[in-house]
C-alpha positions in Angstrom: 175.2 -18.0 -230.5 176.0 -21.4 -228.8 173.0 -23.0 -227.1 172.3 -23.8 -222.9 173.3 -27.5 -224.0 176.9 -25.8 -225.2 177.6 -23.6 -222.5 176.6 -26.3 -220.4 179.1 -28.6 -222.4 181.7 -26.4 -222.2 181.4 -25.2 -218.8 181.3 -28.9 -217.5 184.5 -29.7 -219.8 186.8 -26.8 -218.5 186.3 -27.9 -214.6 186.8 -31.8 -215.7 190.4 -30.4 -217.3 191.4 -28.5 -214.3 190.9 -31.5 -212.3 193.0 -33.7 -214.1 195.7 -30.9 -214.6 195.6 -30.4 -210.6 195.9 -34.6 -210.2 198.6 -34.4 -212.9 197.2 -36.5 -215.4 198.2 -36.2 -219.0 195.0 -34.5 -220.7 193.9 -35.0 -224.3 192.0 -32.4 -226.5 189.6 -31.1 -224.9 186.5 -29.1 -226.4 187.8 -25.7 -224.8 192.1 -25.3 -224.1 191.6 -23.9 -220.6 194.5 -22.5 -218.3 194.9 -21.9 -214.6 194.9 -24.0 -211.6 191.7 -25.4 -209.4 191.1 -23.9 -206.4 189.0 -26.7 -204.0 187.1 -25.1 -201.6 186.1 -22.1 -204.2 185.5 -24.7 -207.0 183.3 -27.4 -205.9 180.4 -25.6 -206.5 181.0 -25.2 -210.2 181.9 -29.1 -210.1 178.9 -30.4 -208.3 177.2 -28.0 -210.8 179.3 -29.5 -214.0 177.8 -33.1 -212.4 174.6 -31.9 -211.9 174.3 -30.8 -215.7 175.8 -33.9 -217.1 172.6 -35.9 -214.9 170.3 -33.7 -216.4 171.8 -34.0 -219.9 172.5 -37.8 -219.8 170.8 -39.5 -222.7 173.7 -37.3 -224.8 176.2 -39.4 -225.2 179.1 -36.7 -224.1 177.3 -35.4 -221.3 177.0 -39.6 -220.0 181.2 -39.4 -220.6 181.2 -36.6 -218.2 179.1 -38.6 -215.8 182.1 -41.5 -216.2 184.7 -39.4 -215.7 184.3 -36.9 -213.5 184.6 -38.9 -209.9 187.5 -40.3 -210.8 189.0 -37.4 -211.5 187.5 -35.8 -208.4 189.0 -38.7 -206.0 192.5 -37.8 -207.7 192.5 -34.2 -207.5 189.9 -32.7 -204.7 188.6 -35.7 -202.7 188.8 -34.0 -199.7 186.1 -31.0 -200.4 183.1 -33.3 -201.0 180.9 -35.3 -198.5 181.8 -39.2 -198.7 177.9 -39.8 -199.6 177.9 -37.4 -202.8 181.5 -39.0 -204.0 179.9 -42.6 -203.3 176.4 -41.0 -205.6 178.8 -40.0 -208.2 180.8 -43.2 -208.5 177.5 -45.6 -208.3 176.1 -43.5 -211.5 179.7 -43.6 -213.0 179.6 -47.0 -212.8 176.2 -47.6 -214.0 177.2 -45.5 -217.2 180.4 -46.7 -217.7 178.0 -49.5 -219.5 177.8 -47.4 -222.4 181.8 -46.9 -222.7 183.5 -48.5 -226.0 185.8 -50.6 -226.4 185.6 -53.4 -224.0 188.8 -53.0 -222.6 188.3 -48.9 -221.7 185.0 -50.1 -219.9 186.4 -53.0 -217.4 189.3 -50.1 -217.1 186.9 -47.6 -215.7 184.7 -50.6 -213.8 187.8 -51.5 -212.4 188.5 -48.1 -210.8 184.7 -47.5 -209.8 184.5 -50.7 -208.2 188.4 -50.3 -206.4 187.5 -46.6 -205.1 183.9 -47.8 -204.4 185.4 -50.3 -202.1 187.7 -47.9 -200.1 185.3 -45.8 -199.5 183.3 -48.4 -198.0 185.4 -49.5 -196.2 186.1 -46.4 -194.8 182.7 -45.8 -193.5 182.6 -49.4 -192.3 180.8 -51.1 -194.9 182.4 -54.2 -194.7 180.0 -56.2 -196.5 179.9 -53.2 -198.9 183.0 -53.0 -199.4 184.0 -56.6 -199.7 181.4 -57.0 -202.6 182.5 -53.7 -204.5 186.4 -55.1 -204.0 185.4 -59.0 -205.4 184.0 -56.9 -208.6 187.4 -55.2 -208.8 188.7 -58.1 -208.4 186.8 -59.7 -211.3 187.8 -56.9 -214.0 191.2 -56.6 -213.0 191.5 -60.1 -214.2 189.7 -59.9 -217.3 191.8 -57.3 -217.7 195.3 -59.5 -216.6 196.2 -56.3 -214.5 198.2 -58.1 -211.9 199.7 -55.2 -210.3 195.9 -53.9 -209.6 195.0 -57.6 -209.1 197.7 -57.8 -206.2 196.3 -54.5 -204.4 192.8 -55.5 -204.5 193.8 -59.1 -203.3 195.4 -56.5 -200.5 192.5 -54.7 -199.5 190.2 -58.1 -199.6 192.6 -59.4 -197.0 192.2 -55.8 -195.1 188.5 -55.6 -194.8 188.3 -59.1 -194.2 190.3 -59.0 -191.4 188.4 -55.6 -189.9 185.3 -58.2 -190.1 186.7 -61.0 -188.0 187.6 -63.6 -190.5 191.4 -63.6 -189.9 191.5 -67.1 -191.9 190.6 -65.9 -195.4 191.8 -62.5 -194.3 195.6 -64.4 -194.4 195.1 -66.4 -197.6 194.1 -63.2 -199.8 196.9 -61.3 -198.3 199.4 -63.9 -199.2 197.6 -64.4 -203.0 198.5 -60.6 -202.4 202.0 -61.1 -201.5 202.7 -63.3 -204.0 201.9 -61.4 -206.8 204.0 -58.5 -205.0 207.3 -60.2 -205.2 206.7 -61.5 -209.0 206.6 -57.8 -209.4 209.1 -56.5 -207.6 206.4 -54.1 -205.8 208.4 -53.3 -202.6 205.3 -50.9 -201.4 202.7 -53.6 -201.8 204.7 -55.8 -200.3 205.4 -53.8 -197.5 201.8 -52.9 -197.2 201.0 -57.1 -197.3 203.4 -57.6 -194.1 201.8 -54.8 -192.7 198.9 -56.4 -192.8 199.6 -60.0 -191.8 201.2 -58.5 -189.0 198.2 -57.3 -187.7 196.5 -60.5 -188.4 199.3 -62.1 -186.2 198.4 -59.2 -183.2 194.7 -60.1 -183.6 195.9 -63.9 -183.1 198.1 -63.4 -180.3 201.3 -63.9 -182.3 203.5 -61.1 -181.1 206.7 -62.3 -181.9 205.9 -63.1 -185.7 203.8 -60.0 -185.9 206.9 -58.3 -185.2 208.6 -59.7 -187.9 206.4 -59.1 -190.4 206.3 -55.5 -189.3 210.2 -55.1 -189.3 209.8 -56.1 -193.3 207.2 -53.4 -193.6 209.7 -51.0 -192.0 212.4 -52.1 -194.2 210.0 -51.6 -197.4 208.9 -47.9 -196.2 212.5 -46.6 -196.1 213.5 -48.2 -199.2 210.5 -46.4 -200.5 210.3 -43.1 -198.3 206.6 -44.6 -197.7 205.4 -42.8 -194.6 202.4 -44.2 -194.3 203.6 -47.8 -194.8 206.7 -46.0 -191.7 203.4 -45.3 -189.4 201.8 -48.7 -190.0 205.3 -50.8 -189.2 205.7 -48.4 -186.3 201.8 -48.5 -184.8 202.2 -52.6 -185.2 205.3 -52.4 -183.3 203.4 -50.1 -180.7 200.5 -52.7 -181.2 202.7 -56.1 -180.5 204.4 -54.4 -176.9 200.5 -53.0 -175.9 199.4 -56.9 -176.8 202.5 -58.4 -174.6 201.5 -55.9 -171.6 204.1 -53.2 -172.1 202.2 -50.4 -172.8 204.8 -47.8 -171.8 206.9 -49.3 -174.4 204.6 -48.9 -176.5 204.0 -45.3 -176.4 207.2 -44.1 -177.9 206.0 -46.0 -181.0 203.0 -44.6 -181.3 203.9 -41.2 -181.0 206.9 -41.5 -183.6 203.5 -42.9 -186.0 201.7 -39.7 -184.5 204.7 -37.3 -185.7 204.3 -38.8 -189.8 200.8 -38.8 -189.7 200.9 -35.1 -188.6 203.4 -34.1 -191.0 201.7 -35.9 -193.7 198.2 -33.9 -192.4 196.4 -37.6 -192.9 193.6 -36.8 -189.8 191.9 -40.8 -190.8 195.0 -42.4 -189.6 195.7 -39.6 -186.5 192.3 -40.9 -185.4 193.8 -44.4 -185.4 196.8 -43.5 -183.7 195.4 -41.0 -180.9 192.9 -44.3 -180.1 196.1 -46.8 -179.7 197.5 -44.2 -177.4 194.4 -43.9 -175.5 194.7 -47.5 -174.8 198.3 -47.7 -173.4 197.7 -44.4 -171.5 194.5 -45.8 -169.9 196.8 -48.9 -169.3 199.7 -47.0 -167.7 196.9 -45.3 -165.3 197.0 -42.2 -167.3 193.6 -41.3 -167.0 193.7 -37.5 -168.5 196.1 -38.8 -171.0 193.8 -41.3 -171.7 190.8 -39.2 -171.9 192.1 -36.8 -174.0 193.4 -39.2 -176.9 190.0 -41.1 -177.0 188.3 -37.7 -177.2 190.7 -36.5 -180.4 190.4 -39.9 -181.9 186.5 -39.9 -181.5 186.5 -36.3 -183.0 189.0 -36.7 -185.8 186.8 -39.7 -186.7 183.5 -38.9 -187.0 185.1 -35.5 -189.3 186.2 -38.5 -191.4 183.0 -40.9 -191.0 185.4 -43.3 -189.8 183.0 -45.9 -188.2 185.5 -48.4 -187.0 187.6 -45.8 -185.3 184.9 -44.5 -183.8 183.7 -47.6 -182.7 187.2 -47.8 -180.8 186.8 -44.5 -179.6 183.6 -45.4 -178.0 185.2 -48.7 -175.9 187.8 -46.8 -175.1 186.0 -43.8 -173.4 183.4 -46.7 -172.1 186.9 -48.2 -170.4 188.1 -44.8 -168.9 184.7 -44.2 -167.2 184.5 -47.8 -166.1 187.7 -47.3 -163.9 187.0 -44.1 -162.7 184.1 -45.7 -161.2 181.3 -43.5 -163.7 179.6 -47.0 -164.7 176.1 -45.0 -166.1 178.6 -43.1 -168.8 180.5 -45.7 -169.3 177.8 -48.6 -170.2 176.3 -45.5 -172.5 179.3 -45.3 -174.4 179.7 -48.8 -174.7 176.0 -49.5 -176.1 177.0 -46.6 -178.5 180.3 -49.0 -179.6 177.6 -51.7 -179.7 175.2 -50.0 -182.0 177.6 -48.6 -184.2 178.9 -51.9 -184.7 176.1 -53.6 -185.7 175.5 -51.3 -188.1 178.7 -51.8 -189.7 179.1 -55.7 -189.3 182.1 -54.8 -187.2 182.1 -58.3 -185.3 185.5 -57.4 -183.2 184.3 -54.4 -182.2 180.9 -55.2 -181.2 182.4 -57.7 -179.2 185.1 -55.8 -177.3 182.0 -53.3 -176.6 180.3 -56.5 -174.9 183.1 -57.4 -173.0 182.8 -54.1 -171.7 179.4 -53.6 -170.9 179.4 -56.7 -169.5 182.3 -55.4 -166.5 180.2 -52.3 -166.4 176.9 -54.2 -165.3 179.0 -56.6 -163.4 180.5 -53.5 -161.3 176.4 -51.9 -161.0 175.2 -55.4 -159.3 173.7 -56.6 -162.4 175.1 -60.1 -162.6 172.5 -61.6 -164.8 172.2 -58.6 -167.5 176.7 -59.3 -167.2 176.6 -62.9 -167.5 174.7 -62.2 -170.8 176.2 -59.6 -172.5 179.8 -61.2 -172.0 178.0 -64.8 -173.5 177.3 -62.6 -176.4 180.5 -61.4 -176.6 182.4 -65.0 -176.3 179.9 -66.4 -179.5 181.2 -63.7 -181.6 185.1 -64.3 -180.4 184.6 -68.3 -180.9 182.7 -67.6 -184.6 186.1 -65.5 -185.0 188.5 -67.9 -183.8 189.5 -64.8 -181.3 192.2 -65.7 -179.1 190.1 -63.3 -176.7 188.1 -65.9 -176.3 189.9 -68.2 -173.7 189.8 -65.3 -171.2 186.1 -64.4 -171.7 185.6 -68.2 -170.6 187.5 -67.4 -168.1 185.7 -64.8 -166.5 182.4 -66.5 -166.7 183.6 -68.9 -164.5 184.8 -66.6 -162.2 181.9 -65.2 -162.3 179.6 -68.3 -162.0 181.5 -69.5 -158.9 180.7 -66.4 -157.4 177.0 -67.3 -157.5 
């Protein structure tokens, strides 16, 4: 009669295989030949239990191989049923185990994609710091392991969440290390994704015209591909580089062409994004219910997702639509929400644009002093950024002063 340790063993074993055979991995021999497909939702109890065993059991040395294993398959096959703070658990332990793993080579494989999905999730949750550090230890294995190809992509995503932070200067040089090491590959994706990227870094600097370039070469790159996400990035930059130059009715179409992939590809993270960007140029266009509506779908989608930044967005945007219906107490609430959030999150852009409009909010309630402050704020994180936002928060403080 097989002992708890066994069943145990084999029960944990037969829900590891049917998540590699659901993300279509070639499996190995495994201790029990199982058959069938996974069923998420109905399964994740017998997965989280499979984990839970393997912690309990973890100073056997097949139980701490379960312990390495399991998140990565989990993130390949049924991400989506598991709270972001048990997957980021799982993955910490994995990586603490992966210690153990022989040879050397396997290890930095598995550190690797610890460290890589560590970072994404991160990011995700708006981490930056986080994220940045689990992405440079990436970084450092996929060397060791002269992986350029995952070298490139973490290069990628270095450039990505230092650009969410503020720093669009080393953003730019690790998305061109990133680029580089694209085209000696002949990676059309990554490099689509890389002029994605610098395109946005070109909207954040106030480069329209070259951010629109860089965004036609992500276009071109998603249909050689049939990439649609890499189809609603060029297409939300495009949106993005009209909204920057003042045409924000051009910039709908855009947006809702992104809105139409990102729907038929179910991703509700980058909906979010897209339903905020339309809040904007509706809000712009005078389109107050439109306006009102999309900020109120993006901040919903994103908090589902624990989507920090977007919410952050959300929060400015919804803080903006109060402001100009004249409701300055809801307003400056949902802007010291933005505020908070991004503080907690080391979102410098975002805290800032929240400033900016606090600052208008207390400006429109007679507060001129609590204004002038909260937009002083806002201009030292824009000049520590090299914002080109800056310029017209100086601006305003002198309007402002020579109304005094």
């Amino acid at each position: 009669m097989p002992s708890f340790f066994e069943v145990g063993l084999l029960h944990a074993n037969h829900y590891l295989e049917l998540c590699l055979r659901t993300a279509g991995r070639n499996l190995q021999a495994s201790a029990l030949s199982s058959r069938g497909a996974l069923s998420p939702d109905a399964d994740s109890l017998q997965i989280a239990g499979a984990i839970e065993w393997a912690q309990h059991n973890r100073t056997d040395a097949r139980a701490r191989d379960l312990l390495v294993r399991y998140p990565l398959a989990i993130v390949a096959a049924v991400i989506s049923v598991f709270p972001r703070s048990d997957l980021i658990q799982w993955h910490e332990q994995g990586l603490s185990e992966a210690d153990f793993i022989d040879p050397e080579e396997v290890q930095l494989r598995y550190k690797l994609e610890f460290e890589s999905n560590l970072g994404l999730m991160q990011f995700e949750r708006g981490d930056l710091k986080v994220a940045a550090n689990r992405y440079e230890g990436a970084l450092k294995n996929a060397r060791l392991l002269h992986d350029r190809r995952a070298e490139g992509h973490i290069l990628g995503m270095l450039g990505q969440v230092y650009s969410q932070w503020g720093d669009l200067e080393v953003s730019t040089e690790f998305l061109y290390q990133s680029l580089a090491i694209a085209r000696d590959l002949s990676d059309v994706p990554a490099e689509g994704a890389c002029f994605a990227m610098l395109g946005n870094n070109c909207l954040a600097l106030g480069r329209n015209a070259e951010a629109v370039e860089f965004f036609r070469g992500a276009w071109n790159a998603a249909g050689v591909q049939d990439n649609k996400q890499l189809e609603i990035s060029a297409l939300v930059g495009v949106g993005t580089a009209y909204a920057n130059a003042g045409d924000f009715a051009s910039a709908i179409p855009p947006y809702q062409q992104a809105m139409e992939c990102a729907l038929e590809l179910a991703d509700e993270p980058r909906q979010a994004q897209i339903h905020g960007a339309l809040g904007k140029a509706y809000l712009n266009i005078a389109d107050m219910d439109a306006a009102f509506s999309a900020y109120q779908a993006s901040l919903m989608l994103a908090e589902k997702s624990q989507d920090a930044i977007t919410q952050i967005k959300a929060y400015i945007g919804l803080g903006a639509c109060y402001f100009a219906n004249g409701e300055y107490a809801v307003a400056g609430q949902n802007q010291t929400r933005a505020i908070t959030l991004a503080q907690q999150h080391a979102d410098q852009m975002g805290e800032a644009e929240a400033r900016h409009g606090l600052s208008m909010t207390l400006h429109g309630q007679g507060k001129k002093r609590e204004a002038v402050s909260e937009a002083r704020k806002a201009l030292a994180i824009l000049e520590q950024t090299k914002s080109s936002l800056a310029e017209q928060l100086r601006i305003l403080l002198r309007v402002w002063s020579a109304e005094e």
